[in-house]
C-alpha positions in Angstrom: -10.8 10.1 -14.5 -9.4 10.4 -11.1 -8.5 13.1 -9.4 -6.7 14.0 -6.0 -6.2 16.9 -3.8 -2.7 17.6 -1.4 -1.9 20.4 0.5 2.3 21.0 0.4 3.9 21.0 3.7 7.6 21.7 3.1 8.9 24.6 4.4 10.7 25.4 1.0 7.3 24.5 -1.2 7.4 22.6 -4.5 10.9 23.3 -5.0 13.0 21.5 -8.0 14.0 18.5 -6.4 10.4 16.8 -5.4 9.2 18.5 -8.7 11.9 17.1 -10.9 11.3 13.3 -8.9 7.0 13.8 -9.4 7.6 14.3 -12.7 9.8 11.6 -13.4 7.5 9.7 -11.6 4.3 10.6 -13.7 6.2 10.3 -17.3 6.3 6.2 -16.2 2.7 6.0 -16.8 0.7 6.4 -20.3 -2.3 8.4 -18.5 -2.2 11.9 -19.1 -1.7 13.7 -15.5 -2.2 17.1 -15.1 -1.2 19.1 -12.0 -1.9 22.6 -10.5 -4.5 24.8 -8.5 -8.4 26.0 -9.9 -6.8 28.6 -11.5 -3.7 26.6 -13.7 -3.1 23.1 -14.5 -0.2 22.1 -16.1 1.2 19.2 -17.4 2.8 16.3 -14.8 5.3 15.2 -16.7 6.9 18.8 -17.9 9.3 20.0 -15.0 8.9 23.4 -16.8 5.3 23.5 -16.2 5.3 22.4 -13.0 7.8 24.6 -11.4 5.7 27.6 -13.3 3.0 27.4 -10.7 5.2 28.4 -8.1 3.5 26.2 -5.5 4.4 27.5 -2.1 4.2 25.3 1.6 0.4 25.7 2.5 -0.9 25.7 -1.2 -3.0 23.2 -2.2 -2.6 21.4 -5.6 -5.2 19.1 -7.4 -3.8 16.1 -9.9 -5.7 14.8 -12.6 -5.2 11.3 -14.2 -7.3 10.0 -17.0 -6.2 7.1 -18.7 -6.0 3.4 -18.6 -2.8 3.2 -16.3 -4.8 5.9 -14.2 -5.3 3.6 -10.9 -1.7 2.6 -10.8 -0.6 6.2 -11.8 -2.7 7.6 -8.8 -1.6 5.1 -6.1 2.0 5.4 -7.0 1.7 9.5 -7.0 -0.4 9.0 -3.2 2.3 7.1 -1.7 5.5 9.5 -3.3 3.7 12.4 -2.1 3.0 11.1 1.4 6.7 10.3 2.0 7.7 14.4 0.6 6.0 16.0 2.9 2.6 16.5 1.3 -0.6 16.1 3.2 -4.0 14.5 1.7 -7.0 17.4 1.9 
């Protein structure tokens, strides 16, 4: 199990288009991804889920992976995040 942490830098937060491309991008991969902060994770790959937690510019947000695509799953998640705005913490 991996697990990364990234605090959200756009102005507008976690809004529907980055959410709707993250999870896109975490359904590719058999590992199960979870997203979300110390007080609700959610499911990566369920754009309902993820827009629940409301995640706001300044919030930090933890992702799981566990699986045996997990290392490709991480490094492809890393590099989308880094190009939308989303800093490593």
């Amino acid at each position: 199990m991996q697990e990364i942490k990234y605090r959200i830098d756009d102005e507008m937060g976690l809004h529907a288009r980055p959410a709707g491309l993250l999870v896109k991008l975490a359904a590719k991969y058999k590992s199960d991804i979870q997203l979300g902060t110390p007080a609700k994770m959610v499911n990566a790959k369920r754009i309902i889920g993820v827009m629940a937690l409301t995640l706001k510019q300044g919030n930090e947000m933890t992702m799981t992976f566990n699986g045996e695509d997990e290392d490709e799953a991480v490094s492809a998640v890393k590099t989308f995040l880094e190009e939308n705005q989303f800093s490593p913490v």
